[in-house]
N, C-alpha and C positions, 0 to 999 in steps of 0.2 A: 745456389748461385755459383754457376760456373767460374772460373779465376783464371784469364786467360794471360798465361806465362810470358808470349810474342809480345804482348802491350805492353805489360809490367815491366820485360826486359828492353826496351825498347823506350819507354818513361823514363828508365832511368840512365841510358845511357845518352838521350837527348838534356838530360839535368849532370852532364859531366862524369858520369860513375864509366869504368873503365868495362869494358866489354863480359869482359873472362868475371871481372864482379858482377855486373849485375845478373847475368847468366846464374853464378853461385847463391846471388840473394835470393834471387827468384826463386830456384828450385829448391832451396831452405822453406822458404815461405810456402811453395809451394805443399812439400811433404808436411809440413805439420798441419795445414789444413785440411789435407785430404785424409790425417790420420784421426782428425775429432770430430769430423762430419758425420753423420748417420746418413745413411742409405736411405730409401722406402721400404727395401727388404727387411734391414736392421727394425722400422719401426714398428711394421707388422709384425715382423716374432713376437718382436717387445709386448707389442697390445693383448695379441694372444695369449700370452702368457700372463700376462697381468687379469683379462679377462679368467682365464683358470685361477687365479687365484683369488680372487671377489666371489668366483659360485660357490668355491672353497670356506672362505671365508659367510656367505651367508647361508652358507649348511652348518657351519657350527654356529654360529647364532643361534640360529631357527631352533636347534637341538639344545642346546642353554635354557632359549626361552620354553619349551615344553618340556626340561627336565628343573629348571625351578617354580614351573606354575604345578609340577605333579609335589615338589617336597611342599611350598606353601600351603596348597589344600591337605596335605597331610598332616601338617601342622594347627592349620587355622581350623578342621572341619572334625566333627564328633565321630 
């Protein structure tokens, strides 16, 4: 969601706020949004990387589960 600064500064200066302020409000408001926003690019790494780490994750499972089904049979079989 785009956050268009012209309207905002412009809101506020028809609600009585002095020019040079809402100018300054704005582009406060403005930088902290555009600093905790994610990208598409951001979400993709992200995924990717998350993805690497689930094959990750279900290869040591997988290796768990065929190195405690070899001790049980060790155990349980004559």
């Amino acid at each position: 969601m785009p956050f268009d600064t012209l309207k905002a500064a412009r809101t506020l200066e028809a609600a009585g706020v002095e020019p040079k302020q809402a100018e300054a409000m704005v582009d406060t408001v403005s930088a902290a949004l555009c600093d905790e926003l994610a990208t598409k690019s951001d979400l993709t790494a992200l995924g990717a990387e998350l993805r690497g780490d689930i094959r990750l994750l279900k290869w040591m499972f997988g290796a768990l589960v065929v190195l405690n089904t070899g001790i049980l049979l060790r155990l349980f079989t004559p």
